[in-house]
TORNU-892103 format. One line per 4 residues: their letters; for each residue x, z, y of C-alpha. Coordinates in nm, 3 decimals, always signed. Layout:
<rs>
A = X:Z:Y | ...
</rs>
This chain:
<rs>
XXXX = +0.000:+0.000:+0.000 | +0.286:+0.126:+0.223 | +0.642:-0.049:+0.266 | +0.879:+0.051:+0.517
XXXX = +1.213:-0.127:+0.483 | +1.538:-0.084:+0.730 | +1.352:+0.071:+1.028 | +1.513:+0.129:+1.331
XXXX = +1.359:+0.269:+1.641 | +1.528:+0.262:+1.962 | +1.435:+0.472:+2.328 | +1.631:+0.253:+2.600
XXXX = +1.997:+0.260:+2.465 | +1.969:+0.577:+2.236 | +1.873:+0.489:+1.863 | +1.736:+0.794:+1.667
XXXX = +1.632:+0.597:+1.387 | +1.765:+0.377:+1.194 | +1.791:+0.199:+0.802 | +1.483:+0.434:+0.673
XXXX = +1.301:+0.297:+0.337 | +1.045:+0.391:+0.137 | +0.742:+0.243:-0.049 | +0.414:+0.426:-0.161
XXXX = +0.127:+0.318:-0.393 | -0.231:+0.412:-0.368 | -0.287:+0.796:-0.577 | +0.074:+0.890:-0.501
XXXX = +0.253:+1.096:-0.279 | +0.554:+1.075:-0.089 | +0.701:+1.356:+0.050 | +0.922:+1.296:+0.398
XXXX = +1.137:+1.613:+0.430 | +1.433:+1.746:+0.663 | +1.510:+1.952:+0.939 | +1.338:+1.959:+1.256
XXXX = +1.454:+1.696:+1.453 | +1.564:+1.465:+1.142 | +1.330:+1.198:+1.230 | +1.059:+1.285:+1.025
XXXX = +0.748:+1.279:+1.289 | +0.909:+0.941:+1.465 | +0.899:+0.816:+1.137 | +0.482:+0.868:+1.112
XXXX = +0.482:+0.701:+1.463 | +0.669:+0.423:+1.379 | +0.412:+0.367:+1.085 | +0.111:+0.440:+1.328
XXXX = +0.197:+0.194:+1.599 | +0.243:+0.489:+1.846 | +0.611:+0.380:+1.963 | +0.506:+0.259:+2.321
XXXX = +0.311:+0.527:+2.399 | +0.616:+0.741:+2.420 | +0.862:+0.455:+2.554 | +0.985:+0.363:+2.226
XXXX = +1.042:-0.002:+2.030 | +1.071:-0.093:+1.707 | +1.447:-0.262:+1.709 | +1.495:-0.344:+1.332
XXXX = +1.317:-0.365:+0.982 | +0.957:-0.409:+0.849 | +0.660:-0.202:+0.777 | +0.426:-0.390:+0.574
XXXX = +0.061:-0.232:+0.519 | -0.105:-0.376:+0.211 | +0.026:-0.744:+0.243 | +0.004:-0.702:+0.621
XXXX = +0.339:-0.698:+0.876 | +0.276:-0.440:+1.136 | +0.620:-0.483:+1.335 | +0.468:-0.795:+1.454
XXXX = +0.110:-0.676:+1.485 | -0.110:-0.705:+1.812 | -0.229:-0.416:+1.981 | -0.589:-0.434:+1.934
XXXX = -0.553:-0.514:+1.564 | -0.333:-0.170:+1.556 | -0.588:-0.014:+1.685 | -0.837:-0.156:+1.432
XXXX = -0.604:+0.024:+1.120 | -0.506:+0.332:+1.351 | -0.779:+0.576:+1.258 | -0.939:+0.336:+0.997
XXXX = -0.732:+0.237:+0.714 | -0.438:+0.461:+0.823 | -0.553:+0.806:+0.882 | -0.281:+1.054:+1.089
XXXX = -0.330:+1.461:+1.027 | -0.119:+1.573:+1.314 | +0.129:+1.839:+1.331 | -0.070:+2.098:+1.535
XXXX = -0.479:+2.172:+1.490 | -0.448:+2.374:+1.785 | -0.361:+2.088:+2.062 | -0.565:+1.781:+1.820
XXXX = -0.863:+1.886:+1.903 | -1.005:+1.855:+2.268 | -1.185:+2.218:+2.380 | -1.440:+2.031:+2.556
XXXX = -1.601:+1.923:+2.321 | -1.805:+1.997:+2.031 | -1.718:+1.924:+1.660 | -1.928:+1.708:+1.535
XXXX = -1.879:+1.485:+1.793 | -1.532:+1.437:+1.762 | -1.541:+1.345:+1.422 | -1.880:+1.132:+1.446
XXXX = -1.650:+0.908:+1.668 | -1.372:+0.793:+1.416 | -1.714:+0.630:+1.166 | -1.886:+0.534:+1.505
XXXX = -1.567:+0.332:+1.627 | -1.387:+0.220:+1.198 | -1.717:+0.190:+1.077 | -1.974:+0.083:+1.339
XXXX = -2.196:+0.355:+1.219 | -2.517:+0.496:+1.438 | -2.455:+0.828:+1.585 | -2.718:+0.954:+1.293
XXXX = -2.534:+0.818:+1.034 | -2.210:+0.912:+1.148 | -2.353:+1.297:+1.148 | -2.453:+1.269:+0.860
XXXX = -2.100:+1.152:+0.687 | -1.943:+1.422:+0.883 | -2.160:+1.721:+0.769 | -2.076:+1.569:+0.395
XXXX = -1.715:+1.558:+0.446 | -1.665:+1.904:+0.615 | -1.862:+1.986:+0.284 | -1.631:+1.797:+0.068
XXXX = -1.333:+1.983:+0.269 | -1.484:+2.322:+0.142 | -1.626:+2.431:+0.496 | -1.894:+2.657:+0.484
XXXX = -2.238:+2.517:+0.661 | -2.117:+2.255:+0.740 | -2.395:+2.148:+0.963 | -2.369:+2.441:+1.191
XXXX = -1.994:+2.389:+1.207 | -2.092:+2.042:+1.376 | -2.222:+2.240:+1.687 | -1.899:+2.470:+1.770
XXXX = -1.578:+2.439:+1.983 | -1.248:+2.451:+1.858 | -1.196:+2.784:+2.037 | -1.474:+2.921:+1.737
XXXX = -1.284:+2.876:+1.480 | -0.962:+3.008:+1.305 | -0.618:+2.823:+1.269 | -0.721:+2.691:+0.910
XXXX = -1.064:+2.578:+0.971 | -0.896:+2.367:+1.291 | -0.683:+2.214:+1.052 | -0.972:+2.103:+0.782
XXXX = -1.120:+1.973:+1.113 | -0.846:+1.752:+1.156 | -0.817:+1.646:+0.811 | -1.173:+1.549:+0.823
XXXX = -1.090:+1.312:+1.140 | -0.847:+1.125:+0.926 | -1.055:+1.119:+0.680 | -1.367:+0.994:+0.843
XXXX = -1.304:+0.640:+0.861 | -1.240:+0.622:+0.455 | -0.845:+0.533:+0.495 | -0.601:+0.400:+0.242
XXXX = -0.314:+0.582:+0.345 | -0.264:+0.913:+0.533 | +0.037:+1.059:+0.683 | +0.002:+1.425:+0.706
XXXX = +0.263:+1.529:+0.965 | +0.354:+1.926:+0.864 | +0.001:+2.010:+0.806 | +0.077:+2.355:+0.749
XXXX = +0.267:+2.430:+1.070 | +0.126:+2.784:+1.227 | -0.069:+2.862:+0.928 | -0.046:+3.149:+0.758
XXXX = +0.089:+3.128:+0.389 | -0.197:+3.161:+0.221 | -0.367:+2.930:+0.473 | -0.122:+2.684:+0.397
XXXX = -0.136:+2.682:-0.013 | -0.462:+2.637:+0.032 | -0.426:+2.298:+0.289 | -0.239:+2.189:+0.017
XXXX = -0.435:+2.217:-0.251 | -0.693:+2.002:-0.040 | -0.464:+1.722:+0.031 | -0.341:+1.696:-0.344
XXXX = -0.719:+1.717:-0.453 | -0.777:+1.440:-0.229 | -0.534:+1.200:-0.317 | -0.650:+1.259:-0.667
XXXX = -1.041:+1.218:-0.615 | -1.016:+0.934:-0.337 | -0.721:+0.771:-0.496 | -0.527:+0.747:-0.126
XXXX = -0.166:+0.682:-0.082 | -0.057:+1.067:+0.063 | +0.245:+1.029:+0.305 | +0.328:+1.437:+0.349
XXXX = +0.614:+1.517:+0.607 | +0.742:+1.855:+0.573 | +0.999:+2.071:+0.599 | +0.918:+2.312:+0.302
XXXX = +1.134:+2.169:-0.027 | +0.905:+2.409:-0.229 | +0.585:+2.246:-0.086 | +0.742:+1.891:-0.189
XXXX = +0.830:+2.019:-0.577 | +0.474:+2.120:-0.598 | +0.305:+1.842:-0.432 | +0.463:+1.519:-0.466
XXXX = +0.559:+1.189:-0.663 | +0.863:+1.074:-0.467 | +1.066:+1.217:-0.226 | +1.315:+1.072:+0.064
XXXX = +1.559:+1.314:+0.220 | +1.585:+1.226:+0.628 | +1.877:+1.369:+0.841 | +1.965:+1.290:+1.215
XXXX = +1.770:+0.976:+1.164 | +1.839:+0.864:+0.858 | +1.729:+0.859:+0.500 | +1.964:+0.979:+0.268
XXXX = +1.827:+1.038:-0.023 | +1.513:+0.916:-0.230 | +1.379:+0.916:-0.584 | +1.101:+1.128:-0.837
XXXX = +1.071:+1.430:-0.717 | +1.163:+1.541:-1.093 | +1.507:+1.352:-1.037 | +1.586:+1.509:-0.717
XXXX = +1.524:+1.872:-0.786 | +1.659:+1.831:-1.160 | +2.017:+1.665:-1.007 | +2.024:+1.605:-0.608
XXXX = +2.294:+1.358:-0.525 | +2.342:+1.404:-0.146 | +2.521:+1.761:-0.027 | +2.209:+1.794:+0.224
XXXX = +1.968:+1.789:-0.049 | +2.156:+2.018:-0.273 | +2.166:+2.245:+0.028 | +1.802:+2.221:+0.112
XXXX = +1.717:+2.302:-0.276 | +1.996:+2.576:-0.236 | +1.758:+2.730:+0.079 | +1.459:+2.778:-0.164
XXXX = +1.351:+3.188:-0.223 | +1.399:+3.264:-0.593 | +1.297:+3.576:-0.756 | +1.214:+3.936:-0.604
XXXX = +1.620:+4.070:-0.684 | +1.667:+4.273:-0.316 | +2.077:+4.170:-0.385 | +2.017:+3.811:-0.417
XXXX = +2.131:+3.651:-0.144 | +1.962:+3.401:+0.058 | +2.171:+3.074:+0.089 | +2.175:+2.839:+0.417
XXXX = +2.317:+2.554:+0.578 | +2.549:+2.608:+0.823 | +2.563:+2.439:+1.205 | +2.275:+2.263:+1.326
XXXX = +2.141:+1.895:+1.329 | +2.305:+1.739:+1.584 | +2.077:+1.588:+1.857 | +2.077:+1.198:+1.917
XXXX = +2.325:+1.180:+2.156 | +2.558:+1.327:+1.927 | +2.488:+1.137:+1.610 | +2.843:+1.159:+1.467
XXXX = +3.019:+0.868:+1.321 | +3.051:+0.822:+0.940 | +2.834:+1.051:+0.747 | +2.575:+1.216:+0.950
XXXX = +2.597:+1.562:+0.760 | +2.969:+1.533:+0.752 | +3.026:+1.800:+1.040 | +2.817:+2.016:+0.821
XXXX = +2.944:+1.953:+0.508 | +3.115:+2.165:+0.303 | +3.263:+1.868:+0.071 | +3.340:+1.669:+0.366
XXXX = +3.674:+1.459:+0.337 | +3.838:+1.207:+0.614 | +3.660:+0.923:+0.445 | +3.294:+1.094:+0.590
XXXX = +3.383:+1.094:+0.903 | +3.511:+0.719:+0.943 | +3.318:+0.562:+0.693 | +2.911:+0.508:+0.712
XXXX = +2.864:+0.574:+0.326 | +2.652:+0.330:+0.135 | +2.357:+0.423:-0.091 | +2.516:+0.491:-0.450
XXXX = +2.236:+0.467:-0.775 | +2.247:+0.754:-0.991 | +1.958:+0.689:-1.291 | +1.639:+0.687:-1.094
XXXX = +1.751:+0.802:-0.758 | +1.990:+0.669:-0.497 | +2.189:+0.916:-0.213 | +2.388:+0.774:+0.046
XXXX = +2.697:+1.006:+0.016 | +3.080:+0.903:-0.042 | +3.074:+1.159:-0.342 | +2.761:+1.156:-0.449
XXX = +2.665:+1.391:-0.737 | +3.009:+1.603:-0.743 | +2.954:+1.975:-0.783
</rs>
């Protein structure tokens, strides 16, 4: 349903994106996960056509949408798929949904506009999907503010946006964030159950490795812009390639032992006028050798996966 192949995004002279591929099918998801400030979120933009909104362009690569270019896409044929057939759950329920208005009609608009419904019709497929979502009375629900509800039944609100126009693919963009953690395993639970009973293609970015080992098909590993590692989300976690991902699997809790240390990465992602040369995660590596920082390292195939790492695989 979804390719993305060599993308590069560009903001005047400063590229923070750049060679990112992946490919998802319809009942699968693909988990996007990294640091803040990897690239993850620009990523879901690129995908949504939302670029020149924030001064960006599209410099190099494809995304192709079932058969369907997008880099080359008009506007108002974007703006046919934005919302329709590609649904976006954004990153914050508390700023997605305008206080001024009620919730019903917010959501009534995405069939009114994707599916040309009547206003009565498009109430009535929102009171059954706030149902399907597991919202209690549904129909009163329709007649509150955001301000009346709690963190988690903001974000069901938003889910029920994207889903409202009956898309093929939806890019969930760290649906959890501000959620409590019980709040959270339950959002999850939801999206999983709905790529299973609506058989959509699930694009999940997230920063939570644990939330991708539990949730998802694939997997591709983004840092200061760039992917770095993808594959089955069995072959990662069973025998990461890249340093990064090793370290991000290394960052996981285990166990309830009050002596067991809790590993981390150390440094910071560098911002993207500072990309390094070479290796991004060289700086940060503890394996690093002269060859990372000279060398951009190509992707190297290890059984089903592929990292992009001089040294892939060593201990």
């Amino acid at each position: 349903m979804l390719q993305v192949r060599d993308l590069g995004v560009a903001f005047g002279p400063i590229q923070p994106l750049s060679g990112v591929s992946f490919s998802i099918e319809r009942g699968e998801t693909l988990g996007i996960v990294g640091e803040s400030g990897s690239g993850k979120s620009l990523t879901a933009m690129s995908v949504m056509g939302l670029l020149p909104l924030q001064g960006g362009r599209i410099t190099d690569g494809s995304i192709a949408f079932d058969g369907m270019e997008l880099t080359t896409l008009p506007e108002n044929a974007y703006r046919k798929l934005r919302g329709g057939r590609i649904g976006l759950i954004t990153q914050n329920p508390m700023t997605s949904l305008d206080p001024l208005k009620k919730i019903g009609i917010q959501v009534d608009a995405v069939a009114i506009l994707h599916l040309n419904m009547t206003a009565k019709q498009a109430r009535s497929r929102t009171v059954e999907i706030l149902g399907t979502l597991r919202i209690p009375e549904p129909a009163l629900i329709c007649d509150r503010y955001p301000h009346q509800m709690s963190g988690g039944m903001k974000q069901r609100i938003v889910i029920a946006m994207a889903l409202a126009a009956d898309p093929d693919v939806l890019i969930a963009d760290e649906p959890t964030t501000a959620l409590d953690v019980t709040v959270q395993a339950q959002i999850i639970r939801l999206l999983d159950d709905l790529v299973k009973e609506r058989d959509l293609a699930l694009v999940l970015i997230t920063h939570d490795m644990s939330v991708v080992a539990q949730t998802c098909d694939k997997v591709v590993v983004m840092y200061a812009g760039r992917a770095i590692e993808h594959g089955p989300v069995e072959a990662i976690f069973d025998a990461p390639q890249h340093p990064y991902t090793q370290a991000l699997i290394g960052c996981i809790p285990r166990g309830l032992d009050g002596d067991t240390k809790l590993e981390g990465i150390p440094g910071t992602v560098p911002t993207v006028q500072n990309y390094p040369d070479g290796c991004p995660f060289h700086p940060r590596c503890t394996r690093a050798q002269d060859i990372c920082s000279t060398t951009d390292p190509a992707f190297v195939v290890h059984e089903q996966s592929a990292a992009a790492c001089h040294f892939a695989g060593a201990a």
